[in-house]
N, C-alpha and C positions, 0 to 999 in steps of 0.2 A: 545055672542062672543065679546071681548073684544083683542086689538089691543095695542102696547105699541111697541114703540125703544128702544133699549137695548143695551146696552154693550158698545164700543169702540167709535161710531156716538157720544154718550150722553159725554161721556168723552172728546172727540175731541171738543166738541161743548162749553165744560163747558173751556175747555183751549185756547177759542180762535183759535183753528187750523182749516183747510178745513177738510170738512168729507167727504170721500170717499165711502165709502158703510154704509149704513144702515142695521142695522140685525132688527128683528121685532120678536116679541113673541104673540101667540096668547093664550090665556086667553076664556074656556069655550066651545071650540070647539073640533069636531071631524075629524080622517079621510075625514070620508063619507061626512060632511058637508064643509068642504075645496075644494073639488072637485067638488060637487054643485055648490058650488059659482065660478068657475071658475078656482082654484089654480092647478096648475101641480104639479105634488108630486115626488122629487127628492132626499128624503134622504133616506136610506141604512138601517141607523144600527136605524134611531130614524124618527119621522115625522116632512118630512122639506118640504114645497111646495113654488114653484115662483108665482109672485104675475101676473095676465095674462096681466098687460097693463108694469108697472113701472119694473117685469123680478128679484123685491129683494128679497130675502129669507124673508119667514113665517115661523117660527118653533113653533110647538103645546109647549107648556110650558110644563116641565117635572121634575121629579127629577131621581137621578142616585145609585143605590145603587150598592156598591161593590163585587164583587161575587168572584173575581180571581184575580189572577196577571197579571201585566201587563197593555198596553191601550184598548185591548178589554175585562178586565176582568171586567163589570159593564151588571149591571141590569137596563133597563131604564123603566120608569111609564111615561107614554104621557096622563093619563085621563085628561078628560073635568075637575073634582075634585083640580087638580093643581091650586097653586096660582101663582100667579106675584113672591111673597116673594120666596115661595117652587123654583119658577123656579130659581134668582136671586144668592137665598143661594148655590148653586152647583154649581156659578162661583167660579173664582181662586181670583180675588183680588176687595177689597171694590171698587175701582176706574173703575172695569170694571162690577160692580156690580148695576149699578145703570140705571132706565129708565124713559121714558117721556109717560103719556096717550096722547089720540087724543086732548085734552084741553090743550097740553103743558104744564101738572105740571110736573115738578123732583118728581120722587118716587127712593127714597134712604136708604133705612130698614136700612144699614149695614156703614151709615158715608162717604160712598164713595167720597162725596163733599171735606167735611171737611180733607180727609187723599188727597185727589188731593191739595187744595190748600196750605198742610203744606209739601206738597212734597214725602209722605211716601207711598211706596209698603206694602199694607197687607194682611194677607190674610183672607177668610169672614168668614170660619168655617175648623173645623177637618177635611173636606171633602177635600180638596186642599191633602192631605197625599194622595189621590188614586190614584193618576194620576202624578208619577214622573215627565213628560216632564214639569209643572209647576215650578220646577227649572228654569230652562231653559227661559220657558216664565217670570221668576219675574228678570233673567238678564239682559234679551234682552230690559224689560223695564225699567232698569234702566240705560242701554247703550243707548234705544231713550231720558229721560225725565229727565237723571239724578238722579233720587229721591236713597232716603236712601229706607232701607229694615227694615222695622221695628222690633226691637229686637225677638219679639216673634213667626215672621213670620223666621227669622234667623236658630232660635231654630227647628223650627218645620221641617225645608228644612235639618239642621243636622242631625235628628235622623230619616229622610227619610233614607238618606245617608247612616249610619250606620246598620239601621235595612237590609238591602240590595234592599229595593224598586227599586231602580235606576238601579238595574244590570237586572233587566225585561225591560229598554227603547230599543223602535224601533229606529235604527240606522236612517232609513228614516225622521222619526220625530226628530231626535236629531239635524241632519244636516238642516233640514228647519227652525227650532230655533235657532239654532247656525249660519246661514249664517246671517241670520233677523239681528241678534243682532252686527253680522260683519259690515254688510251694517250702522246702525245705526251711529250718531252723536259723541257717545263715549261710542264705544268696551270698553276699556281699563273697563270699569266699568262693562260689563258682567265677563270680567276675573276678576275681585272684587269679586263680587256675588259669580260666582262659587266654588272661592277659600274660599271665608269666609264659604260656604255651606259646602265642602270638595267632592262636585262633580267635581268638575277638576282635583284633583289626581289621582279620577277613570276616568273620561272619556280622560284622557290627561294625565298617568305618564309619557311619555316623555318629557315635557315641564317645563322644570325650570325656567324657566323667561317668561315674552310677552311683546311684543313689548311698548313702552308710547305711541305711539301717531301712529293712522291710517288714511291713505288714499285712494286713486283711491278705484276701483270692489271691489268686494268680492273675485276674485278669487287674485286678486293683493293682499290682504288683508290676504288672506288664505295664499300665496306664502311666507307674509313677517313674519308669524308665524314658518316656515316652514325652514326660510331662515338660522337661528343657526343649525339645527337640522342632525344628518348626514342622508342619504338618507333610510335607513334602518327604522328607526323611522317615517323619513315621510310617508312613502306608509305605517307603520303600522296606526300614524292617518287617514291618506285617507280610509283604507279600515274600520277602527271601525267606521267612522263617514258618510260611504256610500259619500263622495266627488265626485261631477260630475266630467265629465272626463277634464271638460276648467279649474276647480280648481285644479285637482291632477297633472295635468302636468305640469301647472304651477308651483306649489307646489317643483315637482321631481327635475324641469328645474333648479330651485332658487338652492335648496339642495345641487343639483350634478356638479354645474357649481359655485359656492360659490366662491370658491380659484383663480380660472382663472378671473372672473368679479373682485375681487379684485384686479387682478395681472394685470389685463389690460392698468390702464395708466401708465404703465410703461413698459409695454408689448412690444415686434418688431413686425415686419409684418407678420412672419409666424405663432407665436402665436393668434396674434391676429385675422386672416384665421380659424384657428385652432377653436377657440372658435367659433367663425361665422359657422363652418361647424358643430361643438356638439351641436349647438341652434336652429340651422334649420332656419338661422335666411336670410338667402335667399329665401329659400320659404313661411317661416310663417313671414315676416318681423314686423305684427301686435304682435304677440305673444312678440314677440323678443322686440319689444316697453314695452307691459308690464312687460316683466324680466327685460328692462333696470329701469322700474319705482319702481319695487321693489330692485333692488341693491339701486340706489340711496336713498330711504327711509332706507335702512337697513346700508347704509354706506355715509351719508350725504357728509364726506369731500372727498370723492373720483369724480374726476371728468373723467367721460366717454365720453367726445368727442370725444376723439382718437377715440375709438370703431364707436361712431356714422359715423364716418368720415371715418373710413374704411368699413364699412358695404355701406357705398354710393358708393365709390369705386369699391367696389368687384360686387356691381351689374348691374354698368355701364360696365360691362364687355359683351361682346356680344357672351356670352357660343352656339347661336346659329351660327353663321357666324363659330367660331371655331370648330364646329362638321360639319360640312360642307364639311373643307376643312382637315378631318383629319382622320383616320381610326380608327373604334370602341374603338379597345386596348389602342389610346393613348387620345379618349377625356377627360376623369378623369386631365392626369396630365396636358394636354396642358391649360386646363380652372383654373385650380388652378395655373399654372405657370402665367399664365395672371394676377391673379386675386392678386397673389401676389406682382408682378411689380405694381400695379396700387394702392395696398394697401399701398406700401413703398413708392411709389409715392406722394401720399396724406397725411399721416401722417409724 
C-alpha cells in the first residue's frame, strides 16, 4: 500500500499559496484493508475513507469509465491493480494532475508543472469530454489564476458544447461552479472561458453583455449580473442555475427596483418612502445595504446618499409609540405620514 498527495494541495504548493486541504490517493490497497488499518469509509458512489487521527480523505486510486450520460453516467474500477498514472489520467487538467510520494518527489506523467508555470489550463486526456461540469471547472480556474486555456483544450470544451453533452449538467453542480468562479479574483475571465466555449449562450441566453469588473459576495455579484436584465429573465437564470434564495432575491430586488434606484437622487421624499417600502429595506436594512452596493457598482456616477439618509430617517421613527396611541385602521398611514416628514426633513 502506497500513499501519494494529489491534485490541488500539490498545485497550491507548487504556486506558492496556503493549502488548505489535502486530498491523498491510495495505491495497492483494498476496502477490507483500509478499515483494518483504521480508515472510516465515507464515499457513496467510489472508495473514499477519513484518515482515523488527521480526519483527510484517502481515496483508493481508480479509473472511470463512461457508461451514460450525464455526471452519474461513469463506471468506476477501485482495484488494488490501479496506478498512480491510471488514477492521475481521469483528472481534468495537467495542473491538477500532478502528486507527491511519502519521499516528497513530484510525480507529474502529464506536464502539470511546466503548463502551471507557463500559466495554461489543459486538459490531461479525451476523458475530460465525460463529465461537462469540467467547463465550468476550467472557467472558474481561470477566474482564480488568470491562466489562458489552451487552444486545444478550447477546441475540445466546443464540440462538448455542440455534440449536446452540456444539456445532461446538474443545475446543482452548475451553480456550485458557477458561484466558485463568481467568488474568484476575476469572474470577468470565467465569462471569457464560457463564451469562447459557447456554453454561455446555453446556459445564460438572456445575457448579452457582463459586467468588467466584480466585487463584494457572490450573491452581490450574482445581483450585478442580474441588474441590466428585466425581471422575467432574472428568476428564468435563478431557477436554470438552482440560485439559493439570499442570491435570487437579491438578484429580483436589483432587477425590479432598477428604475427607481436610478431615479433616487433626484427623487422627493415620498418616492423615495416608496422605494424604502418595495426594498423591505426597514426590515431587512442588511439586505437593503447590499442592493445599495450593487446599484452603486452597476451605476458608479450615481450618488445614493439621499436614499441612505432617508432610510436613517424613516427608521428613527418610533412606528411603536405611534401604534400605541392610534387605532388598527389608521397605523399603516399614521407611521408612513411620520416617516415621511422626517424623510423630507432630512433630505
Amino acid at each position: 500500500m502506497k500513499t501519494y498527495v494529489v491534485g490541488g494541495a500539490v498545485r497550491d504548493e507548487l504556486l506558492g499559496l496556503p493549502v488548505q486541504d489535502r486530498d491523498h490517493v491510495v495505491v495497492g490497497a483494498t476496502p477490507e484493508e483500509m478499515v483494518r488499518a483504521g480508515f472510516k469509509p465515507v464515499g457513496k458512489d467510489f472508495p473514499v475513507f477519513l484518515h482515523p487521527q488527521s480526519h483527510e480523505e484517502y481515496a483508493l486510486a481508480r479509473t472511470e469509465r463512461k457508461s451514460g450520460r450525464g455526471y452519474k453516467g461513469f463506471t468506476v474500477d477501485a482495484a488494488p491493480e490501479v496506478t498512480l498514472e491510471d488514477d492521475l489520467r481521469r483528472r481534468d487538467l495537467t495542473i491538477n494532475a500532478m502528486a507527491r510520494g511519502d519521499d516528497g518527489a513530484l510525480i507529474d506523467p502529464f506536464g502539470g508543472a511546466r503548463d502551471l508555470a507557463a500559466g495554461v489550463l489543459r486538459h490531461v486526456s479525451e476523458a475530460f469530454a465525460e463529465d461537462p461540469v469540467r467547463i465550468l471547472r476550467v472557467a472558474r480556474f481561470a477566474a482564480r489564476f488568470g491562466f489562458r486555456v489552451a487552444e486545444e483544450t478550447m477546441r475540445l470544451m466546443q464540440r462538448m458544447v455542440a455534440s449536446g453533452e452540456t444539456d445532461y449538467l446538474v443545475p446543482e453542480r452548475v451553480w456550485q461552479e458557477f458561484a466558485r468562479g463568481l467568488g474568484e479574483r476575476q469572474p470577468e475571465r470565467m465569462f471569457e472561458v464560457l463564451e469562447g466555449s459557447g456554453l454561455l449562450a446555453r446556459l445564460l441566453p438572456e445575457m448579452k453583455t457582463t459586467p468588467r469588473a466584480f466585487a463584494g459576495s457572490v450573491p452581490e455579484r450574482f445581483a450585478l449580473l442580474a441588474w441590466p436584465l428585466p425581471e422575467a429573465a432574472v428568476e428564468a437564470i435563478s431557477e436554470r442555475l438552482r440560485a439559493p434564495n439570499d442570491a435570487r432575491e437579491l438578484a429580483q430586488l436589483a432587477s425590479r427596483n432598477r428604475g427607481r434606484l436610478l431615479a433616487a437622487p433626484q427623487a422627493g421624499a415620498a418616492e423615495l418612502l416608496e422605494l424604502l417600502k418595495r426594498t423591505d429595506a426597514l426590515r431587512r436594512p442588511e439586505r437593503f445595504a447590499e442592493l445599495l452596493e450593487v446599484a452603486r457598482r452597476a451605476s458608479p456616477q450615481s450618488d445614493y446618499s439621499r436614499l441612505e439618509k432617508a432610510l436613517r430617517a424613516a427608521a428613527a421613527v418610533d412606528a411603536g409609540a405611534i401604534a400605541n396611541q392610534a387605532s388598527p385602521g389608521e397605523i399603516a398611514r399614521l407611521v408612513d405620514e411620520a416617516r415621511l416628514r422626517a424623510i423630507a426633513a432630512a433630505v
